[in-house]
C-alpha positions as CSV (number, residue, x, y, z in Angstrom):
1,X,0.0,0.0,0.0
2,X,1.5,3.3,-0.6
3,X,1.8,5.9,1.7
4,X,-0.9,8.3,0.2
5,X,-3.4,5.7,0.4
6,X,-2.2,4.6,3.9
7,X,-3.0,8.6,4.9
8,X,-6.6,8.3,3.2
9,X,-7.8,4.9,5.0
10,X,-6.4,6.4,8.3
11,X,-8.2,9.5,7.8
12,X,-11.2,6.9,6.7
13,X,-10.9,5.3,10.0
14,X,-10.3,8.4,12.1
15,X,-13.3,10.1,10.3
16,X,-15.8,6.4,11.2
17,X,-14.5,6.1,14.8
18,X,-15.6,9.9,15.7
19,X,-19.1,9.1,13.4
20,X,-19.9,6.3,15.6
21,X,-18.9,8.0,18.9
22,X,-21.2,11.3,17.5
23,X,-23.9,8.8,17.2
24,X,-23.7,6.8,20.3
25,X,-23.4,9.8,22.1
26,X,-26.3,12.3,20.8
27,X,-29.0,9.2,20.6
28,X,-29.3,9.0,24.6
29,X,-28.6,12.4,25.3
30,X,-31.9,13.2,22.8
31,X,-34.0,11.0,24.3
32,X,-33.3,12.1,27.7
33,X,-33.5,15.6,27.4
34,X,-36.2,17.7,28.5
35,X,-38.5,19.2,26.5
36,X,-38.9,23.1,26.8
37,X,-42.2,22.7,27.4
38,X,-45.6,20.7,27.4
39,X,-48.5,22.6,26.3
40,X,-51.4,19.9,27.4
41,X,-52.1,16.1,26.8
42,X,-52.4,15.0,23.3
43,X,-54.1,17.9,21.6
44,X,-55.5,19.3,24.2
45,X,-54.2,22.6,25.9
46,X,-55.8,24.3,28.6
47,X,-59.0,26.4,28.3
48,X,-60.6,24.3,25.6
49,X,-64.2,24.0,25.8
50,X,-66.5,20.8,26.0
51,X,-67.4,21.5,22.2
52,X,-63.7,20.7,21.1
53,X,-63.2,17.3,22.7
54,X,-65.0,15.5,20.2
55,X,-63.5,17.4,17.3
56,X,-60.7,16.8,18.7
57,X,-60.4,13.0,19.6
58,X,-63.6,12.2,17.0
59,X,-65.1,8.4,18.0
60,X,-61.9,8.1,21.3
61,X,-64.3,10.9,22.6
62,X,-66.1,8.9,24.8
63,X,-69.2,11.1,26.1
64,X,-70.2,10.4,29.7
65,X,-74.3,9.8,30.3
66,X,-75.1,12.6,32.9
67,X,-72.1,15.4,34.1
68,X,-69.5,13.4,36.6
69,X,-68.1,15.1,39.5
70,X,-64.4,14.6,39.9
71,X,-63.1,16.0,43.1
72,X,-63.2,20.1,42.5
73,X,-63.7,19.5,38.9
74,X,-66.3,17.9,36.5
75,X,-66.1,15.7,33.0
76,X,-68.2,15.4,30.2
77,X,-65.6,13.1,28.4
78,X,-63.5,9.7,28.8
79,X,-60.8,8.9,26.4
80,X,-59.5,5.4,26.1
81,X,-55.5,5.2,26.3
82,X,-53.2,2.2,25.6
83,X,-49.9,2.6,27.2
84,X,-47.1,0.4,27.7
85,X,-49.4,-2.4,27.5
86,X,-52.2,-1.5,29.7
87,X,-55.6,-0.1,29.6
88,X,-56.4,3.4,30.7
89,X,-59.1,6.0,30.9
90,X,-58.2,9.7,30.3
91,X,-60.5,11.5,32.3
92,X,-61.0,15.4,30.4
93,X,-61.8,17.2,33.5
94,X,-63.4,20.6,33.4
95,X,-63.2,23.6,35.7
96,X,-66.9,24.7,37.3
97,X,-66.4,28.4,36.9
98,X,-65.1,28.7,33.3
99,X,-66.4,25.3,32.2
100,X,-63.1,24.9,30.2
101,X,-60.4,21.9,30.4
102,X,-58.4,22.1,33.6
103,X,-57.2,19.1,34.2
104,X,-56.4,15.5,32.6
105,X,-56.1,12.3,34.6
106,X,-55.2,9.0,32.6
107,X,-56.1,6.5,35.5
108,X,-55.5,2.6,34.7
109,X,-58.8,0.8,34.9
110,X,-57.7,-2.5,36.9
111,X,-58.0,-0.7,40.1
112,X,-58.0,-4.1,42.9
113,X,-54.4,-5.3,43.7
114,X,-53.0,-6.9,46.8
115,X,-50.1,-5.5,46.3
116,X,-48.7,-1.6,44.9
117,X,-48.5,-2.0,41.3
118,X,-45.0,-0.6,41.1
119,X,-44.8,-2.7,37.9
120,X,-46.9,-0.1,36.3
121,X,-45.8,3.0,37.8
122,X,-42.3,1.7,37.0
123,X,-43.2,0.9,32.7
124,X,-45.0,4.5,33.4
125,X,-41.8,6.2,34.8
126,X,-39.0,5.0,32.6
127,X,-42.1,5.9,29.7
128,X,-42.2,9.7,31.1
129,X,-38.3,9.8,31.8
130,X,-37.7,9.3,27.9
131,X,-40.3,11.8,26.4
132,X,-39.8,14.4,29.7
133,X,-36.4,13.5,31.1
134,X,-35.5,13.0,34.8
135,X,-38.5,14.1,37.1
136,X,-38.1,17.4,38.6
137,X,-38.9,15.7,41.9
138,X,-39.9,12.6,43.6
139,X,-41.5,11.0,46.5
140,X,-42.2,7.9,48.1
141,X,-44.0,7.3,51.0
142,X,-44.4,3.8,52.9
143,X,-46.7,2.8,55.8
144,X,-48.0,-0.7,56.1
145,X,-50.9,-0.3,54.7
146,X,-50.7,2.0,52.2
147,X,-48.4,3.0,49.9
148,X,-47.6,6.7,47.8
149,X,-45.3,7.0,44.6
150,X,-44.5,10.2,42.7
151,X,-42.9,11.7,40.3
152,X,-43.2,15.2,39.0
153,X,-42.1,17.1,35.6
154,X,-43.1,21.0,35.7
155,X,-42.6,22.9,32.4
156,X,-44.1,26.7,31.5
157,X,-47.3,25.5,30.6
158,X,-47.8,22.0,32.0
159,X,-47.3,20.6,35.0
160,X,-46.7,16.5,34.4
161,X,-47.3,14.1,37.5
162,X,-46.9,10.0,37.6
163,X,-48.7,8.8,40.2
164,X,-49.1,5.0,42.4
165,X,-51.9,5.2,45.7
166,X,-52.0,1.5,47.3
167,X,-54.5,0.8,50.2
168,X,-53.8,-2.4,51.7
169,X,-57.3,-2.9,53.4
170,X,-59.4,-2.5,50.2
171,X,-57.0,-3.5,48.1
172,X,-57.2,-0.4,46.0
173,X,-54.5,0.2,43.8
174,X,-54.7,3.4,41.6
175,X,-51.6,4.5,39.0
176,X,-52.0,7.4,36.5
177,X,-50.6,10.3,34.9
178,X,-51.8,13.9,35.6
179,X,-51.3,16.7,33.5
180,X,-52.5,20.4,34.5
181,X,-51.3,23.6,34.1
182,X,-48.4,24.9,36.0
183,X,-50.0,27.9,37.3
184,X,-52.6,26.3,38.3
185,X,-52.9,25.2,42.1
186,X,-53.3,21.4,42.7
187,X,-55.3,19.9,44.8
């Protein structure tokens, strides 16, 4: 081989090694990083009305018999979600003074479990962590009875929380994802 084309294939490798390290480098970086901000849940963003779910979501658009009361809120509207697996129910929640979407809960609808289903909330975190990166806080509470998991990603706009309540003596075992907005106060 000569010496110029000795040069060229090192250059050639020196050129594929630093590709490859680019690569392996940027791919977990992107997936980890944090978004600049979340605006709602799907297409929803806050202050949309009762009209616009079903335009929205079309057939998903579940509408509820009579209005629901939901803790402080109301709903008009289920959506079904599939996530990681598992069978959900968004829950579009609406705000009694402006009548406008406050709120989104995604609850799991297996809700009876002898045990916390940190199975779930685990799928649901390592889900969250990709698309949000690392929680901006966390908290896990242990009695022995009951059990409470969370994790929390705030943004501008959005305010994103993974949730797991356990209740040893009914056997209750909720695990969701709530989005609402930031400036908002929760509950």
């Amino acid at each position: 081989m000569r010496l110029e084309d000795r040069g060229i294939a090192h250059r050639m490798k020196r050129i594929g090694t630093i590709a490859l390290f680019a690569i392996l480098f940027s791919v977990p970086a992107s997936s980890q990083s944090k978004p600049k901000d979340v605006l709602g849940w799907e297409g929803i963003r806050w202050g949309m009305t009762a009209e616009d779910i079903p335009t929205l979501f079309g057939s998903r658009a579940k509408r509820v018999p009579s209005v629901e009361l939901y803790g402080d809120w109301y709903y008009l509207y289920t959506v079904p979600v599939n996530l990681k697996g598992q069978t959900y129910t968004a829950i579009l929640l609406m705000d009694h003074l402006t009548a406008k979407v406050a709120r989104v809960d995604i609850r799991l609808d297996q809700y009876e479990s002898p045990v916390p289903r940190g199975d779930v909330f685990n799928s649901l975190e390592a889900m969250l962590t990709q698309q949000y990166g690392q929680p901006d806080s966390k908290k896990d509470e242990r009695q022995t009875d009951q059990r409470r998991i969370g994790r929390t990603w705030k943004f501008q706009t959005s305010t994103v929380e993974l949730w797991l309540y356990w209740h040893n003596d009914d056997h209750s075992s909720n695990v969701g994802i709530s989005y609402y907005p930031t400036a908002a106060l929760k509950p």
